[in-house]
KEKE-3310 file (N, C-alpha, C; in steps of 0.2 Angstrom, whole numbers, plus 5000, padded with zeros to 4 digits):
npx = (4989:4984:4968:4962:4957:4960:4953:4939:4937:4940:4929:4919:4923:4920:4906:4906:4912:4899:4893:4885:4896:4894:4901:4914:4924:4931:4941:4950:4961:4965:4970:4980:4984:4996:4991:4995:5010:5006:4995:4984:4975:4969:4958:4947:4942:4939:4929:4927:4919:4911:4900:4901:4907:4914:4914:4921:4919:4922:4921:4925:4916:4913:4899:4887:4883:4883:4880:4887:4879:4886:4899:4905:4906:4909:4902:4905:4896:4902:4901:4901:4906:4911:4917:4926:4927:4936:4924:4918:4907:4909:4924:4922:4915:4928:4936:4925:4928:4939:4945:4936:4939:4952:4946:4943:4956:4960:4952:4939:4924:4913:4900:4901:4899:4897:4897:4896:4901:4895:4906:4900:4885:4880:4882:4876:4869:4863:4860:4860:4871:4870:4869:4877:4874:4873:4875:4876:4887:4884:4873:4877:4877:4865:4865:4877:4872:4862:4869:4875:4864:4866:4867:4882:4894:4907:4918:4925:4939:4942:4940:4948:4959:4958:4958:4970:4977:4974:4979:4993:4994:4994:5002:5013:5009:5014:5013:5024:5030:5023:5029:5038:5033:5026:5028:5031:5034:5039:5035:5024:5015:5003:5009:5008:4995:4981:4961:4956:4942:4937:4943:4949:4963:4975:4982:4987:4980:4976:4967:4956:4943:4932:4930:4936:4947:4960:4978:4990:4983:4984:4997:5003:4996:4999:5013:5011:5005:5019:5025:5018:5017:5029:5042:5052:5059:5062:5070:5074:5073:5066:5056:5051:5048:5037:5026:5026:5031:5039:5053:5068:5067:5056:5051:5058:5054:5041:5042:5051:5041:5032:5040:5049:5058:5077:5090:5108:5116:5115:5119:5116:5104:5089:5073:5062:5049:5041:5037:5030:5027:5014:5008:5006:4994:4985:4982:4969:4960:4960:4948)
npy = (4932:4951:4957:4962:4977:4979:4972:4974:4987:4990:4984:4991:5003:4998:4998:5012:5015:5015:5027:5042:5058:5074:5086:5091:5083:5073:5058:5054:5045:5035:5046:5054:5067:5077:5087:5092:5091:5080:5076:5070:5070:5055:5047:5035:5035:5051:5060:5074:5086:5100:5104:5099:5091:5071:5059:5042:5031:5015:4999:4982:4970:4955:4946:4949:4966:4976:4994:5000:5011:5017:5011:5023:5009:4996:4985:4965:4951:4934:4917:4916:4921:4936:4954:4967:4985:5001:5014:5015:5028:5038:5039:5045:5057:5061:5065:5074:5085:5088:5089:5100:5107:5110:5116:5128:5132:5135:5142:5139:5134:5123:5110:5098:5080:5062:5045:5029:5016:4998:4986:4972:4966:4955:4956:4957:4972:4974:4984:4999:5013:5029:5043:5045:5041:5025:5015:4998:4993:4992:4999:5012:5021:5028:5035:5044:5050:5058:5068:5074:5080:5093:5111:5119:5126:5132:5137:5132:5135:5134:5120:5115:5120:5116:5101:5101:5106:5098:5084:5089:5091:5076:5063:5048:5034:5026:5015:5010:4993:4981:4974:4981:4988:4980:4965:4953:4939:4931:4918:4914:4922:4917:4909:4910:4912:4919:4922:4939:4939:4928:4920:4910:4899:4902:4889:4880:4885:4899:4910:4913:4901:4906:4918:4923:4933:4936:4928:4935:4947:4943:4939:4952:4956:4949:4951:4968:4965:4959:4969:4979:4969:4962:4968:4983:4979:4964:4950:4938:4923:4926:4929:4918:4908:4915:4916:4903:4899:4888:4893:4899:4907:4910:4917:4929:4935:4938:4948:4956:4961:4967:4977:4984:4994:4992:4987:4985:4973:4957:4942:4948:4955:4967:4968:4984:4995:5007:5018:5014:5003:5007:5012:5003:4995:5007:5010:5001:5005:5021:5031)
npz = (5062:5059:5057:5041:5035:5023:5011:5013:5011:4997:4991:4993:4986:4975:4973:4976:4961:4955:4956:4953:4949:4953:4942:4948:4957:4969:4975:4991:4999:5013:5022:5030:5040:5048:5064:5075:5088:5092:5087:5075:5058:5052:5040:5034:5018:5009:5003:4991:4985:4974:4983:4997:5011:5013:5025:5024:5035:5035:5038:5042:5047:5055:5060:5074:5079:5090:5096:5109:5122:5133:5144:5126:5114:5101:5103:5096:5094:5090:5086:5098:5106:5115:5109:5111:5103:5097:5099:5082:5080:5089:5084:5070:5074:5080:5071:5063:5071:5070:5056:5051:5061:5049:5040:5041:5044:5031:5027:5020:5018:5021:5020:5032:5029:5036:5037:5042:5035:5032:5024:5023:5019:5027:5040:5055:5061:5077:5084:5080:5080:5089:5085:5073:5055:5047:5035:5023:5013:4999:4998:4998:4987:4985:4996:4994:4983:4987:4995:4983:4978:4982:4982:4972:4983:4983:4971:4956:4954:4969:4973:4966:4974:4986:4984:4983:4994:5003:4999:4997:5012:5017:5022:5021:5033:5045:5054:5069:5072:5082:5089:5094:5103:5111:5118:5111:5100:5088:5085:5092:5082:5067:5054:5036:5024:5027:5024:5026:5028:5030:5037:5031:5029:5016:5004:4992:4984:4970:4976:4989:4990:4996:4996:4986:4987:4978:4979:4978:4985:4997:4999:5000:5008:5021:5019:5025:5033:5044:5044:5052:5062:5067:5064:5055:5043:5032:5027:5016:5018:5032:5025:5020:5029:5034:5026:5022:5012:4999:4994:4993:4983:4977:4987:4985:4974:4976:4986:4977:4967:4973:4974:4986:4994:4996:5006:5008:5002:4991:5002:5014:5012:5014:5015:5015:5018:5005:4999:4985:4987:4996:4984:4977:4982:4982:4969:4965:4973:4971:4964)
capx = (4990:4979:4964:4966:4952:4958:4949:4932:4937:4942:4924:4917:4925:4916:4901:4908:4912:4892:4888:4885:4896:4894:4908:4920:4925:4939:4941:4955:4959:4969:4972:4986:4987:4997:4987:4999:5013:5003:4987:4982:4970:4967:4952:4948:4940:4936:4924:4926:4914:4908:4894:4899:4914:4909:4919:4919:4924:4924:4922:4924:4917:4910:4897:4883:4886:4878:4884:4883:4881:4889:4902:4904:4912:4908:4901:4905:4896:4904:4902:4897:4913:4911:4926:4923:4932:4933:4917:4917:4904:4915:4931:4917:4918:4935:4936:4921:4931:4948:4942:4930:4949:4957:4944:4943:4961:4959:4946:4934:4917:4908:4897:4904:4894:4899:4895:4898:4899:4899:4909:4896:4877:4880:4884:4868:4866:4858:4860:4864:4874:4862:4868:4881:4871:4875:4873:4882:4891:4881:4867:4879:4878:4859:4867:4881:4870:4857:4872:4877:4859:4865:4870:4887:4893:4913:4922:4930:4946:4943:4939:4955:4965:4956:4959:4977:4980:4974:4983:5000:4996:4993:5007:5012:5007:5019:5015:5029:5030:5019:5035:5043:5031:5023:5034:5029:5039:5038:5032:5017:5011:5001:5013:5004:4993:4973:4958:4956:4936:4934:4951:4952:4970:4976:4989:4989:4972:4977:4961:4951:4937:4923:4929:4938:4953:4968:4984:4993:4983:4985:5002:5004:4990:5004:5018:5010:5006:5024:5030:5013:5019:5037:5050:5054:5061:5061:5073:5074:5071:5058:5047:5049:5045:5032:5022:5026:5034:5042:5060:5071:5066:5048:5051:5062:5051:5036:5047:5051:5035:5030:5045:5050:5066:5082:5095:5113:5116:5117:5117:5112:5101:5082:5069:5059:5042:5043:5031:5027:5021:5007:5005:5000:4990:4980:4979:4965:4957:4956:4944)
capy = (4938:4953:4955:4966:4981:4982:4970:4980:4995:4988:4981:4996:5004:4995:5002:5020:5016:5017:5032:5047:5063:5080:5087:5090:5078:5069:5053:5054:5036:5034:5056:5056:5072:5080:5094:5098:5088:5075:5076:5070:5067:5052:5047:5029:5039:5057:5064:5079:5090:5108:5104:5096:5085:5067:5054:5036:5026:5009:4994:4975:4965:4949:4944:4953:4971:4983:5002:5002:5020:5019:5020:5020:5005:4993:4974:4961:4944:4930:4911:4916:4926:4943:4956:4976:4989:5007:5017:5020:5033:5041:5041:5052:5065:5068:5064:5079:5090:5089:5091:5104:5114:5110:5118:5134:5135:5133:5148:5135:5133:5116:5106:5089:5074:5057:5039:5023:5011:4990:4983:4967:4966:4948:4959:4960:4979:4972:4990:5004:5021:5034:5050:5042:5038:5019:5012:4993:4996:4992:5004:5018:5028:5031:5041:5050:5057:5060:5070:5075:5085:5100:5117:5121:5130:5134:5138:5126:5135:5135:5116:5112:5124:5114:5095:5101:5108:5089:5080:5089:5090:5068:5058:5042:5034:5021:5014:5005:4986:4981:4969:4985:4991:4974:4958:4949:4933:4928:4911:4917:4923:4912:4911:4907:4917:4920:4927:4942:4940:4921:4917:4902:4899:4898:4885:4881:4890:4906:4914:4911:4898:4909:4926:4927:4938:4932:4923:4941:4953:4940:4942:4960:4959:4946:4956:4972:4960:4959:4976:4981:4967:4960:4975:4987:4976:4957:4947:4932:4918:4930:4931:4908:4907:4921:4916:4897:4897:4881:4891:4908:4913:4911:4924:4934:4935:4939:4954:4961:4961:4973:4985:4987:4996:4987:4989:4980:4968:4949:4937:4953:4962:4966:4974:4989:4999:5013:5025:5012:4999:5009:5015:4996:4995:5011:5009:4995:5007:5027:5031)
capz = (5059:5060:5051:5037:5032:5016:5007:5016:5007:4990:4990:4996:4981:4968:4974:4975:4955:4951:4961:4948:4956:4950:4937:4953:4962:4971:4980:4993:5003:5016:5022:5035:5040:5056:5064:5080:5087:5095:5084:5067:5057:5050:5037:5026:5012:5009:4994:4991:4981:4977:4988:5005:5010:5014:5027:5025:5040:5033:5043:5039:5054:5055:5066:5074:5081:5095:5096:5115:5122:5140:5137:5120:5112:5097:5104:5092:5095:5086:5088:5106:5108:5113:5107:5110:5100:5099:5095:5074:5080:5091:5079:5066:5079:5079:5061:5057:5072:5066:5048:5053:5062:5045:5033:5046:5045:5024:5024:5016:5021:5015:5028:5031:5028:5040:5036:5042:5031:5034:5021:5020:5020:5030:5046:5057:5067:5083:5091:5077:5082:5092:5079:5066:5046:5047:5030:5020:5006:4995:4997:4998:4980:4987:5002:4989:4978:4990:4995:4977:4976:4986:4979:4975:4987:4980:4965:4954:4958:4977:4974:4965:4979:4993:4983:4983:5000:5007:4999:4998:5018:5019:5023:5024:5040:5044:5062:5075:5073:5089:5094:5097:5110:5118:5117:5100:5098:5081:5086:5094:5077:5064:5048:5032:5021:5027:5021:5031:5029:5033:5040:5031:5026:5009:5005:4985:4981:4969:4977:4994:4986:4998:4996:4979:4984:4975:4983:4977:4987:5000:5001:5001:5015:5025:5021:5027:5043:5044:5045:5056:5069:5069:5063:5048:5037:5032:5023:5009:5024:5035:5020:5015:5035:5038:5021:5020:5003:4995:4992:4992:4974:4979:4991:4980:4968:4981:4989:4971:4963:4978:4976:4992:4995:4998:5010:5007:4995:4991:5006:5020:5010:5018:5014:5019:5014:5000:4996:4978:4991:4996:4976:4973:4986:4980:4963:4964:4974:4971:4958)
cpx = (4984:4975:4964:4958:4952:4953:4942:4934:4939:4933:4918:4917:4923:4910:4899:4908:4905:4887:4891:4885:4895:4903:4914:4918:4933:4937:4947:4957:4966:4975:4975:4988:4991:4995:4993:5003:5012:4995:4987:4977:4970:4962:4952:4949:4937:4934:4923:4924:4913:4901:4897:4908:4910:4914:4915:4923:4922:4925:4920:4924:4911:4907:4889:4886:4882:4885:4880:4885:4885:4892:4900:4909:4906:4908:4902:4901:4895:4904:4902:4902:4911:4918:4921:4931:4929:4927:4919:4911:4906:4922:4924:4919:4923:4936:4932:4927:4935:4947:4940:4937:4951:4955:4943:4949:4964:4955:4942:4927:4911:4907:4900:4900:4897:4896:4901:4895:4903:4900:4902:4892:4876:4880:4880:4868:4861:4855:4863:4866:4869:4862:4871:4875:4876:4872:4878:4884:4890:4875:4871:4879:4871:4860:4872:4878:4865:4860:4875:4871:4859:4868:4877:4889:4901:4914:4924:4936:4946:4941:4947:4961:4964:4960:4969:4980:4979:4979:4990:5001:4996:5000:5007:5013:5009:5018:5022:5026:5027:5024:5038:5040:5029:5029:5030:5034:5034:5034:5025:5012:5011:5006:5009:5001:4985:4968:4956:4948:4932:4937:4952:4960:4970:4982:4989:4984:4977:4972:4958:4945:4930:4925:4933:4944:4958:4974:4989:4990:4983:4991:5005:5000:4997:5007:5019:5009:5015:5028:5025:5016:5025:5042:5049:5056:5062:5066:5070:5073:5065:5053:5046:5045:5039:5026:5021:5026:5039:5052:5061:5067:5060:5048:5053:5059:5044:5038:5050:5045:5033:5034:5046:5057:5069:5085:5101:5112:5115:5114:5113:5107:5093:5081:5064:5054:5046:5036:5027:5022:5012:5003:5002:4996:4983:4978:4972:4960:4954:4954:4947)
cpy = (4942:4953:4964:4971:4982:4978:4971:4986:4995:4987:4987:5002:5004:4998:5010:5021:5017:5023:5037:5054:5067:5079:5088:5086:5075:5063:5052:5048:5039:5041:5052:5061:5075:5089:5098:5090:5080:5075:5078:5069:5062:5049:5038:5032:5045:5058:5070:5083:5097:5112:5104:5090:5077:5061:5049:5033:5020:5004:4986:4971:4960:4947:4949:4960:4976:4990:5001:5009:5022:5014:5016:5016:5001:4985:4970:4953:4938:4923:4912:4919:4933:4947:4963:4979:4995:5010:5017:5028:5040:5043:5045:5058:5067:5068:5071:5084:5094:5093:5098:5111:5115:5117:5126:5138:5138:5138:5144:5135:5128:5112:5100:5083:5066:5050:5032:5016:5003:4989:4977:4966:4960:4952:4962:4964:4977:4978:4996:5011:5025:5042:5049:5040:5030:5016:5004:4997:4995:4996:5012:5023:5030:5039:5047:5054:5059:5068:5078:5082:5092:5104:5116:5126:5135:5134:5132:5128:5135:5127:5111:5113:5119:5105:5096:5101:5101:5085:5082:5089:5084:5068:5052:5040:5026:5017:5009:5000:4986:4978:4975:4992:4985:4969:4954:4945:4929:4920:4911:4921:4919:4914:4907:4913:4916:4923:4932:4945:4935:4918:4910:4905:4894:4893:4884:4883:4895:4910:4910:4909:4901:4916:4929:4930:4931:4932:4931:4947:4948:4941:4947:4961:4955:4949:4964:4970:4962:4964:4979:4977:4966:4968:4977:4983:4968:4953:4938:4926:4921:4927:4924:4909:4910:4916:4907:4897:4893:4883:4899:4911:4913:4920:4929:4937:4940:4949:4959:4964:4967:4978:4988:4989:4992:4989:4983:4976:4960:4946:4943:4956:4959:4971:4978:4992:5004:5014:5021:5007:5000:5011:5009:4995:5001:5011:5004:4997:5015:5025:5035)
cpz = (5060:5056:5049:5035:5026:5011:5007:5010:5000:4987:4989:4989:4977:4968:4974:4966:4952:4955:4953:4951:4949:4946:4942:4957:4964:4978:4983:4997:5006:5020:5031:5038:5048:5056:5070:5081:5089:5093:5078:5063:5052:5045:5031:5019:5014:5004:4996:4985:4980:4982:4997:5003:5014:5017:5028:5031:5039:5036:5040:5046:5054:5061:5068:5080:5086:5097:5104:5117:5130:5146:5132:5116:5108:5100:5098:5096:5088:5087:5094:5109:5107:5112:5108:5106:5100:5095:5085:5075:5083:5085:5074:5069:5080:5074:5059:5063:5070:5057:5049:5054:5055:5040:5037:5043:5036:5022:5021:5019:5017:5023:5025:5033:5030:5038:5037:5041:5035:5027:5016:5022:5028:5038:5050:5062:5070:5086:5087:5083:5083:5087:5074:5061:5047:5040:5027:5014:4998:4993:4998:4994:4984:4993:4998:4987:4980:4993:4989:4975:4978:4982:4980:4978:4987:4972:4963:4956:4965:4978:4971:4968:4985:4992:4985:4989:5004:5006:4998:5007:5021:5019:5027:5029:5040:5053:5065:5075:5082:5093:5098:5103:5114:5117:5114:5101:5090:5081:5088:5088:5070:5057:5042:5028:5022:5025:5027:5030:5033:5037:5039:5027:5020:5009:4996:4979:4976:4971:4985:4990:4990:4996:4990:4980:4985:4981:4983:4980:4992:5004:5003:5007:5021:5025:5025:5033:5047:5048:5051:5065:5073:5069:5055:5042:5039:5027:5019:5014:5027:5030:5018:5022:5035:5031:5019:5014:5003:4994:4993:4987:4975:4982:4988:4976:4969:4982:4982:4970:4970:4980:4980:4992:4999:5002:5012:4999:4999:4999:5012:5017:5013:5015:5016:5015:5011:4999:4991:4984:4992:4988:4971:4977:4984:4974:4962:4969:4974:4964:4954)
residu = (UNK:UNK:UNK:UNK:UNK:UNK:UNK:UNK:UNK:UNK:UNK:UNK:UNK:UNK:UNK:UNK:UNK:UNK:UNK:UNK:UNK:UNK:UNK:UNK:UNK:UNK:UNK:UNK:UNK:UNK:UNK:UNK:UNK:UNK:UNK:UNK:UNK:UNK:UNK:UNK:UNK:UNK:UNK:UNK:UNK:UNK:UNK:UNK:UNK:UNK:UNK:UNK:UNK:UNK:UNK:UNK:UNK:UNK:UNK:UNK:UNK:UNK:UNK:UNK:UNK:UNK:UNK:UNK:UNK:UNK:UNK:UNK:UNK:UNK:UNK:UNK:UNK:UNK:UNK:UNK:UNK:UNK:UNK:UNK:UNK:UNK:UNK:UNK:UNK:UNK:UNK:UNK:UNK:UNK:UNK:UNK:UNK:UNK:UNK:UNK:UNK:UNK:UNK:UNK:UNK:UNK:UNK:UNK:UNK:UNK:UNK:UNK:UNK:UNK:UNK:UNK:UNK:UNK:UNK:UNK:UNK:UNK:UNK:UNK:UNK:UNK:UNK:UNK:UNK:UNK:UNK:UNK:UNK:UNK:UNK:UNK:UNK:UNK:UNK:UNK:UNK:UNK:UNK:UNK:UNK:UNK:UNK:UNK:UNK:UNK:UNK:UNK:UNK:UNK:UNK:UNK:UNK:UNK:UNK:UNK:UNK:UNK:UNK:UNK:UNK:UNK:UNK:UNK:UNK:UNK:UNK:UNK:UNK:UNK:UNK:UNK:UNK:UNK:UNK:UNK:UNK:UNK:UNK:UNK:UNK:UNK:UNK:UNK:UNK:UNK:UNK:UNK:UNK:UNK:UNK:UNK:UNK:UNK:UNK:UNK:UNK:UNK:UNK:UNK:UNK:UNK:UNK:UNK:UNK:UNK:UNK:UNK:UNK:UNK:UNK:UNK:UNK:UNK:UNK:UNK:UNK:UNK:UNK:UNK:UNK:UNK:UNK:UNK:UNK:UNK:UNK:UNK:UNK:UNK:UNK:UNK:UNK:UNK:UNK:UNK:UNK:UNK:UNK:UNK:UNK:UNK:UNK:UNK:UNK:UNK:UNK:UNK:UNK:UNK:UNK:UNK:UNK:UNK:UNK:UNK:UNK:UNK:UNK:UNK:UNK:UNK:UNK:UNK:UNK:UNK:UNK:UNK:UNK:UNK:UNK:UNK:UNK:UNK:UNK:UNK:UNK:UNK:UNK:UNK:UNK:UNK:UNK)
# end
């Protein structure tokens, strides 16, 4: 199963709670926005203020990390496995350009402040980023409010117009099951429920006994596997198999509790993502 960032940015979040903003403020998670037909922008967390707007790119990675510059990709060495992935210094950049287009096109003018944050102090930068602010997630309120000290530079009303205009322009951002571009055979993906910090798999734990997250956002991180890897929707057998639960009602019960729209009834019925899905998901984390 893939490993999951949210429990990175839930944690991240706790940290956010003891940061002291100014009187406006807004904390935006997860901004979706389409800019042209083939270009959108994307973002973890936005803060935005009457000072400055401030992007978080949020990373939960295990191991040690070098920002290499040529090119530019993220090395992981893990248990003496190397892995590369894309720049986070590079995604900042189109993240402050696109931004940068939006607030042009917005009449707005607020300078935009970048930060990449790790998740967990454990994660040792062998080789930081040569112009990204790299900070963990715990020393973060230091960089906000260091942020927080600058002049406002808008209106309260032109702070409520701009918080508006973002988020009525987000949408949900739903990608294609990966089966439905490579060839995924369900067999070839581990079924079960794991922590997606340590990867130990749970079995009749309510909690990963190293990392604390409950059996229930567990779940929901599985099932959101689900829909990411295999297909749109999953049925009352899918979710025993995928999740290795004991029975139907198990399942049933699993698949409710997460309010996913149905489709059909009785013996055919499956389920599919709804808008509330993501609204439990964020709950636990906008401020």
């Amino acid at each position: 199963m893939t490993e999951a960032g949210y429990s990175g940015e839930c944690y991240v979040d706790n940290f956010l709670k003891q940061v002291t903003f100014p009187k406006h403020f807004a904390i935006l998670k997860d901004i979706h926005i389409p800019l042209t037909e083939n270009s959108y922008l994307q973002i973890d967390t936005l803060i935005i203020t009457r000072k400055c707007i401030t992007i978080l790119e949020v990373k939960n990675i295990k191991g040690k990390i070098l920002f290499q510059r040529t090119p530019e990709q993220l090395i992981r060495e893990l248990n003496g496995v190397i892995t590369t992935f894309k720049c986070p210094e590079q995604q900042l950049k189109r993240h402050v350009y696109k931004l940068q287009t939006l607030l042009e096109h917005l009449k707005v003018k607020l300078p935009i402040k970048s930060l990449i944050v790790l998740a967990y102090s454990k994660t040792h930068v062998a080789l930081p980023p040569q112009f990204a602010k790299i900070t963990m997630g715990c020393d973060i309120s230091a960089h906000i409010e260091e942020f927080n000290d600058m002049p406002d530079l808008i209106s309260a009303q032109a702070f409520n117009n701009l918080v508006s205009s973002i988020s009525s322009r987000s949408r949900e951002f739903i990608p294609k099951p990966l089966a439905q571009t490579y060839h995924l055979e369900l067999a070839h993906i581990l079924t079960g429920l794991f922590c997606p910090i340590c990867h130990q798999k749970i079995t009749m734990q309510n909690h990963c006994s190293t990392c604390n997250i409950s059996r229930r956002t567990l779940q929901q991180l599985a099932i959101e596997d689900w829909f990411y890897l295999v297909k749109d929707t999953i049925t009352n057998s899918e979710c025993v198999h995928f999740l290795e639960l004991k029975d139907k009602f198990a399942a049933s019960y699993i698949l409710k509790k997460l309010k996913l729209d149905t489709i059909s009834q009785y013996k055919s019925r499956r389920y599919t993502l709804s808008q509330s899905f993501w609204l439990i998901k964020e709950s636990s984390s906008i401020l």
